[in-house]
C-alpha positions as a Markdown table, in Angstrom:
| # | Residue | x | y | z |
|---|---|---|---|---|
| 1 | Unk | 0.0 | 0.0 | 0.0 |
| 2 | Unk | 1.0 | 3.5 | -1.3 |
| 3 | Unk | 0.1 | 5.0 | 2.6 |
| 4 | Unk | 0.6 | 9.0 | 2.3 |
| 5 | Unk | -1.4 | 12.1 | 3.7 |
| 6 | Unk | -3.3 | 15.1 | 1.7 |
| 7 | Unk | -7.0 | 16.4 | 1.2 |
| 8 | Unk | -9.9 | 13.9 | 1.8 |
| 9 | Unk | -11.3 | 14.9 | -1.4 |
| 10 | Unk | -8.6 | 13.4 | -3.9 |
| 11 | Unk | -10.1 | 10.4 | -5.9 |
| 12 | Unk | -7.7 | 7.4 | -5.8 |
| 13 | Unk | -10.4 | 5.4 | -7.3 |
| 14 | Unk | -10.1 | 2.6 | -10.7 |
| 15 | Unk | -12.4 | 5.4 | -12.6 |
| 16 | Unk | -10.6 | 7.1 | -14.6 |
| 17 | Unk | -8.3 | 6.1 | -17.9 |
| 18 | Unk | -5.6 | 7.8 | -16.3 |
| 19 | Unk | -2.7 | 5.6 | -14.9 |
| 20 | Unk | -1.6 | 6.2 | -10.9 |
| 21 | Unk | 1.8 | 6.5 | -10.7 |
| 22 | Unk | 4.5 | 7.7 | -7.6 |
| 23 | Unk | 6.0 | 10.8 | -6.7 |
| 24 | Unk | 9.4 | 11.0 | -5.6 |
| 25 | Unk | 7.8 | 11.9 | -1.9 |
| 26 | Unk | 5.8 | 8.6 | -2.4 |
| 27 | Unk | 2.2 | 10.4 | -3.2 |
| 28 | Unk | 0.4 | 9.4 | -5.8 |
| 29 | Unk | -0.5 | 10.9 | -9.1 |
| 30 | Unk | -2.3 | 10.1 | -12.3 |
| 31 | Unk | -1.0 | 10.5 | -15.6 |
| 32 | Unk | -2.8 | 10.9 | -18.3 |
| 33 | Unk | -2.9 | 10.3 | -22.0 |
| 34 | Unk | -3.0 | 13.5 | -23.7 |
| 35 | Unk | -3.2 | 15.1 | -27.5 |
| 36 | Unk | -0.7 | 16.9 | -27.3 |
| 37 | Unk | 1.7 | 19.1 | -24.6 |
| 38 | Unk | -0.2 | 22.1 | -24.1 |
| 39 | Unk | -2.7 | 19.9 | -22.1 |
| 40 | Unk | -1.8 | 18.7 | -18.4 |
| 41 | Unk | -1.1 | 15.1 | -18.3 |
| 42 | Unk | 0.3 | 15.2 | -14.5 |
| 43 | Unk | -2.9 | 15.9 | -12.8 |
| 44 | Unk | -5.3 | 14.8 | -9.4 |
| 45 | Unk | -9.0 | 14.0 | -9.5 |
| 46 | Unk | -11.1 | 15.6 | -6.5 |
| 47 | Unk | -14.3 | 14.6 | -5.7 |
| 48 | Unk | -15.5 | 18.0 | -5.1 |
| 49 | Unk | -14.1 | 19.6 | -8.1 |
| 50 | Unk | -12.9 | 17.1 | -11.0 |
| 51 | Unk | -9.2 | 17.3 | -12.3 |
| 52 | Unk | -6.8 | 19.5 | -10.9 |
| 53 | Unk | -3.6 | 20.0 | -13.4 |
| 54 | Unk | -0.4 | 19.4 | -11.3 |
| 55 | Unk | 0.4 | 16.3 | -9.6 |
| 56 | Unk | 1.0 | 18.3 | -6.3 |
| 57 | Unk | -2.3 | 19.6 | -6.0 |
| 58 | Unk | -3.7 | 19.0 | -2.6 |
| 59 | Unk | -1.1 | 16.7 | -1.6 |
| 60 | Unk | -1.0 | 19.2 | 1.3 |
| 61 | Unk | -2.4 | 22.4 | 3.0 |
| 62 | Unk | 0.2 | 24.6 | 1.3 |
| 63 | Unk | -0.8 | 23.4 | -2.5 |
| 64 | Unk | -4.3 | 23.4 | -1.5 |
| 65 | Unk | -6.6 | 24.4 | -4.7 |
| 66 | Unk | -9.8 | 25.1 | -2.5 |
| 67 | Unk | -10.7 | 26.2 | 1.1 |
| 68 | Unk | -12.1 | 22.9 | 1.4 |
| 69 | Unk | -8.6 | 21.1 | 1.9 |
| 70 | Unk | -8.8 | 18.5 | 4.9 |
| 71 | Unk | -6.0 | 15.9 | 5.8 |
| 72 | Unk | -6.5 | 12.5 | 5.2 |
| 73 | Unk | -4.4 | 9.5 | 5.1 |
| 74 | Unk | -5.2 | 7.7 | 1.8 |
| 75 | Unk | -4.1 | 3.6 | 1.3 |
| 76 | Unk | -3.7 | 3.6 | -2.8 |
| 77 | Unk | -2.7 | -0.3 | -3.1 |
| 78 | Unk | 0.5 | -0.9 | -4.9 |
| 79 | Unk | -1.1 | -3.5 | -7.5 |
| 80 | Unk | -3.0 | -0.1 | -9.1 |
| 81 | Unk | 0.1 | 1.6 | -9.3 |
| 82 | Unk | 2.3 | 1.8 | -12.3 |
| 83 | Unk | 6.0 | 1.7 | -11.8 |
């Protein structure tokens, strides 16, 4: 299990077409598929508030995108992780 703290509103869910993949810090990310580079394809899905385009949005208080940000420790297991 990934085990790592940010907001309680980040969707680590199989949903998406996006791939979850690691940050350095050992946060997860998604990366997407994109058309071509002036779209994000390092993003985070919120439940509140859909895509988010950098991979280090909400990962804690300081890159909170909304007021809304609450700490939560998320358990992403390793088998939906790409590596």
């Amino acid at each position: 299990m990934a085990k790592f703290t940010a907001c309680e509103q980040l969707d680590f869910s199989d949903n998406y077409t996006a791939k979850k993949q690691l940050l350095a810090t050992d946060q997860v990310f998604w990366l997407r598929k994109v058309i071509d580079s002036s779209y994000p394809a390092m993003v985070q899905f919120c439940k509140k508030r859909g895509r988010q385009n950098g991979p280090k949005c909400c990962l804690c208080n300081e890159d909170a995108m909304c007021p809304d940000y609450k700490d939560f420790e998320h358990d992403v297991d390793d088998n939906s992780i790409e590596r």
